[in-house]
C-alpha positions as CSV (number, residue, x, y, z in Angstrom):
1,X,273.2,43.3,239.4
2,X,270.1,40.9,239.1
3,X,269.9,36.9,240.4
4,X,267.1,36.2,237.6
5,X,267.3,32.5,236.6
6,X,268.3,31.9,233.2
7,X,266.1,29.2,231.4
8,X,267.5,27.9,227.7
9,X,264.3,28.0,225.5
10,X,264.4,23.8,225.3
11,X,263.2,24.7,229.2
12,X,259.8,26.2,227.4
13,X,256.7,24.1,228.1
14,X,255.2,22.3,225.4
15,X,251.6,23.0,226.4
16,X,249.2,22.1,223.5
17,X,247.1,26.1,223.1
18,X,243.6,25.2,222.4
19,X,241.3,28.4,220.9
20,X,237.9,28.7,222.2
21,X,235.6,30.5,220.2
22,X,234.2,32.3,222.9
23,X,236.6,31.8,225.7
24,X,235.9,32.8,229.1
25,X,238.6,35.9,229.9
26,X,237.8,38.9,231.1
27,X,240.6,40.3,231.8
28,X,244.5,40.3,230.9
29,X,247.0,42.1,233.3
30,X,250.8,42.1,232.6
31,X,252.5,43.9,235.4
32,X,255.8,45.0,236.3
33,X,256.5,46.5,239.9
34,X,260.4,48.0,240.5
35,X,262.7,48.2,243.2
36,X,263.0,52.3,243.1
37,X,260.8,55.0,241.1
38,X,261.7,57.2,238.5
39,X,262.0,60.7,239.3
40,X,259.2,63.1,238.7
41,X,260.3,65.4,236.0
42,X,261.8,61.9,233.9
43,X,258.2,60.5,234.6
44,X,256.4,63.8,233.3
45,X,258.1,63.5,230.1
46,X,256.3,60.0,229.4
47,X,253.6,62.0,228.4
48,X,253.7,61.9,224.7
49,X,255.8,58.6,224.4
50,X,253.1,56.5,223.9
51,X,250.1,58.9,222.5
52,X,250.1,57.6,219.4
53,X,248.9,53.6,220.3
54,X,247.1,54.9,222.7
55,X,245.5,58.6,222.4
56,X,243.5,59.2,225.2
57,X,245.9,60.0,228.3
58,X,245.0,61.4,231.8
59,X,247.3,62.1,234.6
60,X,247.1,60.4,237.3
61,X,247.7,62.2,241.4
62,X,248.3,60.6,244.6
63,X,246.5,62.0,247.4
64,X,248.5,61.6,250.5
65,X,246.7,62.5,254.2
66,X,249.2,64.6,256.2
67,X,248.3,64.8,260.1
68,X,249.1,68.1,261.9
69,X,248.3,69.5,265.2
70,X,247.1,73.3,265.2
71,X,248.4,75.8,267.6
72,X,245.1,75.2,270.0
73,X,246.1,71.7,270.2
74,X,243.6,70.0,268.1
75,X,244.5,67.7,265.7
76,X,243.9,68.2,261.6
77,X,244.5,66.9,258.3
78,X,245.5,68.2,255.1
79,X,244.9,66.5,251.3
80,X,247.8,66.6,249.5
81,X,247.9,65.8,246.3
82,X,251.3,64.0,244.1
83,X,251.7,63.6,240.1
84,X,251.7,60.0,239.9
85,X,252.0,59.2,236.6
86,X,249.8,59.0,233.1
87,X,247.1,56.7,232.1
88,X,246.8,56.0,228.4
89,X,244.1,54.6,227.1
90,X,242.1,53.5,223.5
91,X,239.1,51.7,222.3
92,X,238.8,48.1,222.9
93,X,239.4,48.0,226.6
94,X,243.6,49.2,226.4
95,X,245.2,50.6,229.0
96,X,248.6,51.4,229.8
97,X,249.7,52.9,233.1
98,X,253.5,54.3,233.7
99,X,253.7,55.2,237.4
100,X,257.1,56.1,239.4
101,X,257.5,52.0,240.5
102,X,255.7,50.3,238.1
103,X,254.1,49.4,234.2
104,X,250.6,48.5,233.7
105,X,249.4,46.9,230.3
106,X,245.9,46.2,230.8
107,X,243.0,44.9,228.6
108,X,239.5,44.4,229.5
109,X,236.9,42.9,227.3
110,X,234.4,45.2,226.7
111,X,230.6,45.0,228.9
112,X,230.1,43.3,232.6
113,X,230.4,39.5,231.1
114,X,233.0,37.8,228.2
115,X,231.2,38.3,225.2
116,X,232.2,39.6,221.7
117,X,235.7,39.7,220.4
118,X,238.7,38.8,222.4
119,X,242.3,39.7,220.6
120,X,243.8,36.9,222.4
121,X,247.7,36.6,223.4
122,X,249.0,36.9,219.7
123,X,247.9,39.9,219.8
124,X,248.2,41.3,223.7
125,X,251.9,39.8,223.3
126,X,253.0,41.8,220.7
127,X,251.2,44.7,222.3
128,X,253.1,44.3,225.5
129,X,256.8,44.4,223.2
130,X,256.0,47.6,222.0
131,X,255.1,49.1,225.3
132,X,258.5,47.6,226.4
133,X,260.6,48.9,223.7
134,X,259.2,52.3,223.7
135,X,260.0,52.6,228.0
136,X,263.1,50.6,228.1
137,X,265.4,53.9,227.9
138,X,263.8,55.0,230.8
139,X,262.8,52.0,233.1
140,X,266.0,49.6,231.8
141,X,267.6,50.4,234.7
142,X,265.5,50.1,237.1
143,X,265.6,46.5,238.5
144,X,262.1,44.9,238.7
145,X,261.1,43.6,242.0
146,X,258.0,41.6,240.3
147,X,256.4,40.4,237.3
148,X,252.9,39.4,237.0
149,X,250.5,38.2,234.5
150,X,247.0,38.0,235.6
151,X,243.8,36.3,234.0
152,X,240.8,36.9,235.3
153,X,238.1,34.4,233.4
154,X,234.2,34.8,234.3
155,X,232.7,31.8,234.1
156,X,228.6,30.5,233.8
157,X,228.2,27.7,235.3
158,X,224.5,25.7,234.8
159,X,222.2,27.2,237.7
160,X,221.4,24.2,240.3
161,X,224.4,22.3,238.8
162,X,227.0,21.2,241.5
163,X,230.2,23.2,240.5
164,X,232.3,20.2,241.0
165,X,231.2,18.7,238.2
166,X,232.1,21.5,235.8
167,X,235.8,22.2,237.1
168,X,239.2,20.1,238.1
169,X,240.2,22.8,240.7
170,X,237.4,21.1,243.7
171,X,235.8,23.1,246.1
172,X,235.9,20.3,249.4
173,X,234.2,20.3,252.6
174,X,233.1,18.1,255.8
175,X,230.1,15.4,255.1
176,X,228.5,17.3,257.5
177,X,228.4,20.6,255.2
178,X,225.4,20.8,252.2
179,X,224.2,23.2,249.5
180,X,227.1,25.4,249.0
181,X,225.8,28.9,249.0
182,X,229.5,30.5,248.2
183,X,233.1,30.2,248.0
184,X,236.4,32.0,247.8
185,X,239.6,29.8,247.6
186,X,243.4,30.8,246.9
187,X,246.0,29.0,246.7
188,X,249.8,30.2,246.4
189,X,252.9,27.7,244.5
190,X,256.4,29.0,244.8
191,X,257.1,26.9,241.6
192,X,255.4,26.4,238.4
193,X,257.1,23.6,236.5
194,X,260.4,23.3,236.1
195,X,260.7,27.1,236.5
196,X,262.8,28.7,239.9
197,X,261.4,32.1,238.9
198,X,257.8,31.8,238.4
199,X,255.2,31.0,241.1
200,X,251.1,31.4,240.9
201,X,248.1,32.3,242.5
202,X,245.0,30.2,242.2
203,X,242.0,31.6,243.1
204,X,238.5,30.7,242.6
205,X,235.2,32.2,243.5
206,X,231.6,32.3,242.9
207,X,230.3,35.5,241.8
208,X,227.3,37.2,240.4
209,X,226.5,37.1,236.3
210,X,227.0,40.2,235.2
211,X,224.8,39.7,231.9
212,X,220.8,39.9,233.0
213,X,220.0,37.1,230.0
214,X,222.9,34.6,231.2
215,X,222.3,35.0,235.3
216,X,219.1,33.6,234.7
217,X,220.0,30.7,234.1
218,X,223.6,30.2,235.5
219,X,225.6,30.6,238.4
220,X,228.8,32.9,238.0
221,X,232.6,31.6,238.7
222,X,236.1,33.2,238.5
223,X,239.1,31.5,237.4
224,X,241.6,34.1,238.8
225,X,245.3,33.0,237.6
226,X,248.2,35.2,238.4
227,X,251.3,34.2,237.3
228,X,254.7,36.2,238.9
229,X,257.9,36.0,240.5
230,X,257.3,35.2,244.7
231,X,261.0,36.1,245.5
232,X,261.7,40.1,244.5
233,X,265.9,38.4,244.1
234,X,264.6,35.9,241.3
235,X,262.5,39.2,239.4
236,X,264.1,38.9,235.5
237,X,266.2,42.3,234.7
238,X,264.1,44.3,231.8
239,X,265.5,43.0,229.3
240,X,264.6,39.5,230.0
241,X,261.1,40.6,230.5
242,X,259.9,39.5,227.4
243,X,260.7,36.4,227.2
244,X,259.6,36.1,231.3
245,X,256.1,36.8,230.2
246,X,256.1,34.4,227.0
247,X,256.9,31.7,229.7
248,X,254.6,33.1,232.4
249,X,251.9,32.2,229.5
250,X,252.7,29.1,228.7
251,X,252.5,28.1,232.7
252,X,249.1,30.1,233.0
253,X,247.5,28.3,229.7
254,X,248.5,25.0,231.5
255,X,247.3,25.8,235.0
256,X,243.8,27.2,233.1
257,X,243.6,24.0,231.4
258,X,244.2,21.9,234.6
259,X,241.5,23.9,236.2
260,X,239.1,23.0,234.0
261,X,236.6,19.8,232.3
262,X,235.3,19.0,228.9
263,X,232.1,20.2,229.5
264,X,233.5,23.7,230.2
265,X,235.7,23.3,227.1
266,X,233.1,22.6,224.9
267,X,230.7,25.3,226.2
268,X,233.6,27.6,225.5
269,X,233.8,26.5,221.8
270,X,230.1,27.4,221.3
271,X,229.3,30.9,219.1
């Protein structure tokens, strides 16, 4: 039994998708968390269900601390280590994580700073379907607790240049208050449109430039959207999970796009 709210796709936002050239993501996260885990032999089996999108897989262990007290009376500890799951991975930044309590799809672009080619949500979307399809006779019935989808953009921002003037999303302080030197700001929604099971995370940060050639010259900023259910009761069941993230992206492009100016937009559209 699940509470998920049911939207009619004439709900959908109509949020015009502009493509950059060289647009600022990083990285892409689609997470889904449940309420219980799958038991370890079920989760062992995984192991060869996906090998063939994604070749390279590694187990991954939990190490638990266990404190016990030795028949002197002093205190120790023992590692132990758990099977927690695999890791499959291949070339372009893919990842793909099955633990007991959750799914990971994951794609970084490659190298320290957004550069070369990005793949972009027609192609992370249909990604993420075939993950889904290829798990749903073993996580379907578990009932999700959360659903997330993440961007991470790395932006450069004109060294010297007052950040304000590059981004809608303001970083305000007292009169009193000069030459911002850095700055970390969050903000949580409980509603994202006209949507009662998607909230977001706002967050936005001055960082370092990870490319030697480009930090010379600018100052770094993250965009850090996450998109996801706040209430674990208004989580979508799995099958419904697809069409949760296809919204969850259209409220992410819009919140991105509210977040930032035409200068920014037109630096992105630059080779």
């Amino acid at each position: 039994m699940t509470n998920a709210i049911r939207v009619a796709p004439a709900q959908r936002l109509a949020v015009p998708r502009r493509e950059y050239r060289n647009p600022p993501v990083h990285e892409v996260i689609l997470d889904v968390q449940f309420q219980r885990g799958l038991d370890e032999p079920v989760l062992r089996e995984l192991r060869g269900r996906l090998a063939e999108s994604f070749p390279h897989v590694e187990q991954q262990n939990l190490m638990q601390v266990q404190m016990a007290v030795g028949p002197s009376g002093a205190g120790y500890q023992n590692m132990l280590s758990q099977f927690g799951g695999w890791v499959f991975k291949r070339d372009g930044g893919w990842l793909v994580q099955t633990a007991p309590m959750s799914i990971t799809l994951h794609l970084v672009r490659p190298g320290a700073w957004p550069a070369g080619p990005y793949p972009g949500w027609p192609v992370i979307y249909p990604e993420y379907l075939r993950v889904h399809a290829a798990l749903q006779d073993v996580y379907g019935a578990l009932e999700p607790k959360r659903a997330g989808l993440r961007y991470l953009n790395r932006i450069a921002i004109p060294q010297g240049e007052n950040v304000n003037d590059w981004l809608e999303f303001k970083v305000t302080a007292p009169q009193v208050l000069h030459d911002l030197y850095s700055f970390n700001l969050r903000q949580i929604w409980a509603r994202a449109g006209n949507y009662e099971d998607i909230s977001a995370t706002v967050g936005l940060a001055k960082i370092e430039v990870g490319d030697a050639a480009l930090a010379a010259a600018n100052q770094g900023v993250l965009i850090d959207i996450d998109v996801f259910n706040l209430w674990p009761e208004r989580a979508p069941p799995y099958q419904r999970l697809p069409d949760w993230f296809a919204r969850a992206h259209d409220v992410e492009n819009e919140i991105f796009e509210g977040c930032i100016t035409e200068q920014l937009r037109q630096r992105f559209d630059n080779p």
